[in-house]
C-alpha positions as CSV (number, residue, x, y, z in Angstrom):
1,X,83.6,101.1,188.1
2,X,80.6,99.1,187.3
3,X,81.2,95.6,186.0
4,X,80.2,93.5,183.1
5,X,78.2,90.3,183.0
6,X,80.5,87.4,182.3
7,X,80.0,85.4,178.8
8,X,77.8,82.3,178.9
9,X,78.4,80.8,175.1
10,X,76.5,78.4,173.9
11,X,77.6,75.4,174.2
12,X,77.1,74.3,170.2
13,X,78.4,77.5,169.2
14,X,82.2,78.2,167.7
15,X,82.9,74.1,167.3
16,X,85.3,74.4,165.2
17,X,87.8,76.4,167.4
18,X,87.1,74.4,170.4
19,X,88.1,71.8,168.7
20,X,91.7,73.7,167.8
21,X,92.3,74.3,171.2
22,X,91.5,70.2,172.3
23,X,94.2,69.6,169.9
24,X,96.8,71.7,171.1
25,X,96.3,71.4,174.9
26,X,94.3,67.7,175.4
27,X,91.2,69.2,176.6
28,X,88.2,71.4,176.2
29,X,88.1,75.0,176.7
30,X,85.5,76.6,180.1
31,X,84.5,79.4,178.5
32,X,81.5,79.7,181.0
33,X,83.9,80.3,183.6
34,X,87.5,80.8,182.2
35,X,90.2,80.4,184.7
36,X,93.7,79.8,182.4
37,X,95.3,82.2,180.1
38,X,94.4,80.3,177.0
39,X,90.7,80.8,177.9
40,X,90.7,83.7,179.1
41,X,92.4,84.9,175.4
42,X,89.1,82.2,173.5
43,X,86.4,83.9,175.4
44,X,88.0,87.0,174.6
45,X,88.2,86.7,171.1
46,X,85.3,84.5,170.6
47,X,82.5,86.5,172.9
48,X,84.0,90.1,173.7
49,X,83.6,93.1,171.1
50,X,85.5,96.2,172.2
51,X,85.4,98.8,169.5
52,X,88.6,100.2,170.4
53,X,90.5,97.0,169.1
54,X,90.5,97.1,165.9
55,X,92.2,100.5,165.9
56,X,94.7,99.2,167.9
57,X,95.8,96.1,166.3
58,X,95.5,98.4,162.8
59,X,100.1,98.6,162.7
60,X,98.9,102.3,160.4
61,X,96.2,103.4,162.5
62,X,97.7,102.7,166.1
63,X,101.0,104.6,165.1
64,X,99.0,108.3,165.7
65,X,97.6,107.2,169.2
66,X,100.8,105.8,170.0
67,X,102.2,109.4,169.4
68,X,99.5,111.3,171.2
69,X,100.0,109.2,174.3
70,X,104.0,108.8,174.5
71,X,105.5,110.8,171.8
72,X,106.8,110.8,168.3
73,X,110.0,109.5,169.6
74,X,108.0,106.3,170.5
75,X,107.0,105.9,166.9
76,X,108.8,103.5,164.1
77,X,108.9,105.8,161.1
78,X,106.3,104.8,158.1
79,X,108.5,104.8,154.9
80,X,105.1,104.2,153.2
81,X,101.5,102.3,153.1
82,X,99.4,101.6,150.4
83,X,97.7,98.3,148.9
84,X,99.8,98.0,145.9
85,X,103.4,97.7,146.2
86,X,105.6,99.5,143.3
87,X,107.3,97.8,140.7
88,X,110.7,98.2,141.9
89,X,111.6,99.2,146.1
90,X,112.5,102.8,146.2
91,X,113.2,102.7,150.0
92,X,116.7,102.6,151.6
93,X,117.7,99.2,152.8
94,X,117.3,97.9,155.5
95,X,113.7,97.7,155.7
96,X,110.4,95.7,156.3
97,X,107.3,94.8,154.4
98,X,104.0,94.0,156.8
99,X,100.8,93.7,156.7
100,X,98.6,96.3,158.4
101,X,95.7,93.4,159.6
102,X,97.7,90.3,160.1
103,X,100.1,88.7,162.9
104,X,103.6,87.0,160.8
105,X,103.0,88.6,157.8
106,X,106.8,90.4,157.3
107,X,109.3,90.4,154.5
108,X,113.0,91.8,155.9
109,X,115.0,93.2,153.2
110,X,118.7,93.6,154.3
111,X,121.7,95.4,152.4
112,X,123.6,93.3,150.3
113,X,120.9,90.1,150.2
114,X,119.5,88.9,147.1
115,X,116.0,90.1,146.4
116,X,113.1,88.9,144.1
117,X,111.0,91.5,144.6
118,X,108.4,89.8,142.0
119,X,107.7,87.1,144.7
120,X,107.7,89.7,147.3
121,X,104.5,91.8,145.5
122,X,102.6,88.0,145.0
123,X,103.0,87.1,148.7
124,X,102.0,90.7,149.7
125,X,99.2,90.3,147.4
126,X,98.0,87.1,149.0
127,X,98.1,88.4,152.5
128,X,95.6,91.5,151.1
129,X,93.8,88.6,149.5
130,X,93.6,86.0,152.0
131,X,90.7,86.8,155.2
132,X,92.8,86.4,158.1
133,X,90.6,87.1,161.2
134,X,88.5,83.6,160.3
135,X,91.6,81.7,160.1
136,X,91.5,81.5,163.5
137,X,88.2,83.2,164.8
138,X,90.2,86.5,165.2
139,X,87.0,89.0,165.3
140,X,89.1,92.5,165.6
141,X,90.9,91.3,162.4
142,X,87.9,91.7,160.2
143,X,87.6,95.1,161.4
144,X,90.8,96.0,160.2
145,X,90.9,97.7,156.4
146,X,93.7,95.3,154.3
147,X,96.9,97.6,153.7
148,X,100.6,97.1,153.6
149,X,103.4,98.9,155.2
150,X,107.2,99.6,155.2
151,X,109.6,100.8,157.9
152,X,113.0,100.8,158.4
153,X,114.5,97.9,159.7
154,X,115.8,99.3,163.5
155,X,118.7,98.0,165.3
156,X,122.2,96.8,163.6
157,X,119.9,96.0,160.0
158,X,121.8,92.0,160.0
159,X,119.5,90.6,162.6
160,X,115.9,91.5,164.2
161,X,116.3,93.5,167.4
162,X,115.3,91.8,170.6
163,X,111.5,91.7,171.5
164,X,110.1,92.4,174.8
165,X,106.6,91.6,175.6
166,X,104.7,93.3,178.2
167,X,101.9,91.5,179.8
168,X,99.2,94.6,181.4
169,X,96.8,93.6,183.6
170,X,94.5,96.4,184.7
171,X,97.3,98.6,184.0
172,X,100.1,97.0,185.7
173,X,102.9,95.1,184.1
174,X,103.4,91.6,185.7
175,X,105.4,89.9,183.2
176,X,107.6,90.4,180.3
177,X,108.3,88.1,177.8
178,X,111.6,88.0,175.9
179,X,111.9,87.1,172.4
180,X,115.6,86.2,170.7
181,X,116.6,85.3,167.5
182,X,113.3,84.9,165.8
183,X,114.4,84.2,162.7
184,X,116.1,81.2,163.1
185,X,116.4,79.9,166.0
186,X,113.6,81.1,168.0
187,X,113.6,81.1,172.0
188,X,111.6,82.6,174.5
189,X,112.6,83.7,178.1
190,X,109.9,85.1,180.5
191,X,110.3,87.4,183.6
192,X,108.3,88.8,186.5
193,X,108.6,92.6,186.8
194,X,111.5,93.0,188.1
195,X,113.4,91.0,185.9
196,X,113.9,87.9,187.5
197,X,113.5,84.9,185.6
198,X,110.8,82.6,185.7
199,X,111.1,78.8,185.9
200,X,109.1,77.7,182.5
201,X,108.5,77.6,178.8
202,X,105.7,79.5,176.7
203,X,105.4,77.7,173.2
204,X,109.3,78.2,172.4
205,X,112.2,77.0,174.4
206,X,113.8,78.7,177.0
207,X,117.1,80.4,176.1
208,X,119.3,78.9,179.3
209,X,122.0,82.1,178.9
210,X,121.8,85.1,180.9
211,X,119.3,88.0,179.8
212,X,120.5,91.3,180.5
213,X,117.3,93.5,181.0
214,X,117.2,96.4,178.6
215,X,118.5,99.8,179.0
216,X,115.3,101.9,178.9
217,X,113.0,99.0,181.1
218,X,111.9,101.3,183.7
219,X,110.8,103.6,181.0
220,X,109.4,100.9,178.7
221,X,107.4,99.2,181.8
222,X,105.8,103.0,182.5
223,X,105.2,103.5,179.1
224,X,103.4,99.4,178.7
225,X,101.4,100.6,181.7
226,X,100.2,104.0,180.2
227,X,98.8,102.5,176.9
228,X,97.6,98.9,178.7
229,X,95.5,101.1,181.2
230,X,92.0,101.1,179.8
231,X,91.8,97.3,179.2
232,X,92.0,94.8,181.4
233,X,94.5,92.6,179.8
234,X,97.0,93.8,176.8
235,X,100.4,92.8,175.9
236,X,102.3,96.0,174.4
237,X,105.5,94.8,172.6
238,X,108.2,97.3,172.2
239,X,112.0,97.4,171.4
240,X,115.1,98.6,173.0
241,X,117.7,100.1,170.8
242,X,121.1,101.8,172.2
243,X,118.8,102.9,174.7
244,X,116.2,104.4,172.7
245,X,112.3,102.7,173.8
246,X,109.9,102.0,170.4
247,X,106.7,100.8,170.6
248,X,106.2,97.5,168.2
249,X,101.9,96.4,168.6
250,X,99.4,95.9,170.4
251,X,98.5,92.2,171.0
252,X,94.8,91.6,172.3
253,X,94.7,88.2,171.3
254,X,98.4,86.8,172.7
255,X,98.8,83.4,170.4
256,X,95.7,83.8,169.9
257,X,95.0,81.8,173.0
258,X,96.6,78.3,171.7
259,X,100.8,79.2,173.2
260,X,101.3,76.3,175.7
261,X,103.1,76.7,179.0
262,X,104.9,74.4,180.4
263,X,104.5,73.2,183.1
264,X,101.1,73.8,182.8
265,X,100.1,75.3,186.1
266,X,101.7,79.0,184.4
267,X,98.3,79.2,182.0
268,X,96.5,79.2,185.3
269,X,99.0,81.4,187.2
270,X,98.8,84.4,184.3
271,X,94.9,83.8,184.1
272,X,94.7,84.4,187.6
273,X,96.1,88.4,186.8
274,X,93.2,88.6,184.4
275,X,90.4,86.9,186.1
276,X,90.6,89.6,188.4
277,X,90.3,92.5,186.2
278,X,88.0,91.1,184.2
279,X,84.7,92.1,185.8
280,X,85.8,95.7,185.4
281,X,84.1,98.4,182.7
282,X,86.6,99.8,180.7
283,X,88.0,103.2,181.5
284,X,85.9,106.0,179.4
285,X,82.6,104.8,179.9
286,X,83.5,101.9,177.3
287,X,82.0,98.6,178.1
288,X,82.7,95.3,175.7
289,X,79.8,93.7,174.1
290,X,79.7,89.9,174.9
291,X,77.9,88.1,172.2
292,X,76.8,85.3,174.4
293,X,75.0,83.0,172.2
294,X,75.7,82.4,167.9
295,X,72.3,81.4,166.2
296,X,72.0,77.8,164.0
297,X,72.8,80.3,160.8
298,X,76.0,82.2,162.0
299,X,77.1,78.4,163.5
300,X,77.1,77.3,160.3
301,X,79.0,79.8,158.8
302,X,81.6,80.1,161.7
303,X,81.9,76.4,160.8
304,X,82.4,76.5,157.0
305,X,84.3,80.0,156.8
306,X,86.6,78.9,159.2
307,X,87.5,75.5,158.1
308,X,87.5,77.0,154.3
309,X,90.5,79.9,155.5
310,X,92.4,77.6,157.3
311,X,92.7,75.4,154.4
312,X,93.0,78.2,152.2
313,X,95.7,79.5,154.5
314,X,97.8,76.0,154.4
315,X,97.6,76.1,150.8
316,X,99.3,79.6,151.0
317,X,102.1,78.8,153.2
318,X,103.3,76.1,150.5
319,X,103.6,78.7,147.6
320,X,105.0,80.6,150.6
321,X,107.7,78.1,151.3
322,X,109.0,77.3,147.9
323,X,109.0,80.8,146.9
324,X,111.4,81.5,149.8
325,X,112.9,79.0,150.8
């Protein structure tokens, strides 16, 4: 494999999400040389272009490639997708409401639980309104055609089914990261491989109980590994229900590169996975595109579309919050 040259941004360009990331972790981002997670995930999403993303972090699109790679079986059921939501939900409950183009954009709708499905079509319509991929410099995001989708709700239906979080590098599954109770009260436990526990916390608390590894892990770490392989990082979520694997999304951008660990030598230790793949071409012939340097104009709108969505988006979340709750 041949390699690809490593960015060298400008240092004036993209001000505005440096700036995000000195407020979250205390300092400034290297994206010359990125050594920690965190950057590694900036430079990615600030300087790489891989035209295979967008189809991947598409929750409509990526269901077919997921299918042609694992199998059907693999595949949450669509109950439909569409940009304008019917007047009344004709789809058995349990079930969810996402966005196709968005990260924690999800309405649950569980048997027997009240339901004001008015609010439910206004907030849809505001995520197929609102430009998420400037919100937080999120190129693949823009790429992505605005749609909605429902699926049935797996598991029990009551609560969300346990996440597991497969971190790829260069095709091979170093850590998985466990996700409990999301809803409520939301912890995170992390593991190496072979599911033994590591010492630290990534954004959420750690959950102190015992973590019993899923039934179908072997099967779900092959199948991570399988759809990880052409890139040099991915994180491939999936579930685990009564034994039965499903594959969840594709994250490119993990937290979009602002999740703190704790303590902090972890952002290192996972960037150190990626830093070496990193130089590597993509499988396929595929390179990435590095856009190394922004001119004065495209600053200036990186600047003012950015700020404008994130206030937008902040103005959102408070109709958000007292229409649910």
């Amino acid at each position: 494999m041949s390699s690809v040259e490593p960015p060298r941004p400008h240092r004036a360009a993209h001000v505005l999400p440096r700036l995000i990331y000195l407020w979250r972790f205390g300092r400034l981002p290297d994206l010359a040389a990125p050594r920690r997670f965190s950057e590694l995930v900036y430079a990615r999403k600030l300087f790489e272009r891989d035209p295979r993303w967008p189809a991947l972090a598409d929750k409509v699109a990526v269901k077919a490639h997921v299918a042609a790679v694992l199998g059907d079986p693999w595949v949450i059921p669509t109950l439909w997708h569409g940009t304008a939501l019917p007047e009344a939900p004709p789809w058995p409950r349990p079930f969810v409401l996402k966005s196709s183009h968005a990260s924690q954009q999800s309405v649950f709708v569980r048997v027997g639980e009240p339901l004001d499905w008015a609010a439910v079509r206004r907030r849809a319509a505001r995520w197929l309104r609102r430009p998420y991929a400037p919100l937080l410099h999120e190129w693949l995001y823009s790429e992505i055609a605005p749609q909605l989708l429902v699926e049935p709700l797996i598991g029990c239906g009551r609560v969300l089914p346990v996440d597991y979080k497969f971190f790829v590098f260069g095709g091979r599954v170093e850590f998985i990261q466990v996700d409990l109770d999301r809803e409520h009260r939301h912890r995170r436990v992390m593991f190496d491989r072979a599911w033994r526990r590591l010492d630290l916390a990534f954004e959420f608390p750690a959950d102190p109980r015992s973590v019993a590894p899923p039934a179908s892990l072997e099967r779900m770490i092959a199948a991570a590994e399988t759809l990880g392989a052409p890139h040099d990082f991915a994180r491939v979520d999936l579930y685990d229900v009564d034994g039965q694997p499903y594959f969840g999304e594709f994250t490119l951008y993990p937290g979009s590169g602002l999740d703190r660990f704790r303590p902090g030598i972890w952002d290192l230790h996972f960037g150190s996975y990626w830093a070496e793949q990193r130089p590597r071409v993509r499988s396929g012939g595929q390179t990435v595109r590095l856009v190394h340097r922004a001119g004065r104009s495209e600053r200036r709108a990186d600047r003012h579309h950015g700020a404008r969505a994130l206030g937008a988006a902040m103005a959102e979340d408070k109709i958000d919050e007292r229409e649910h709750g």
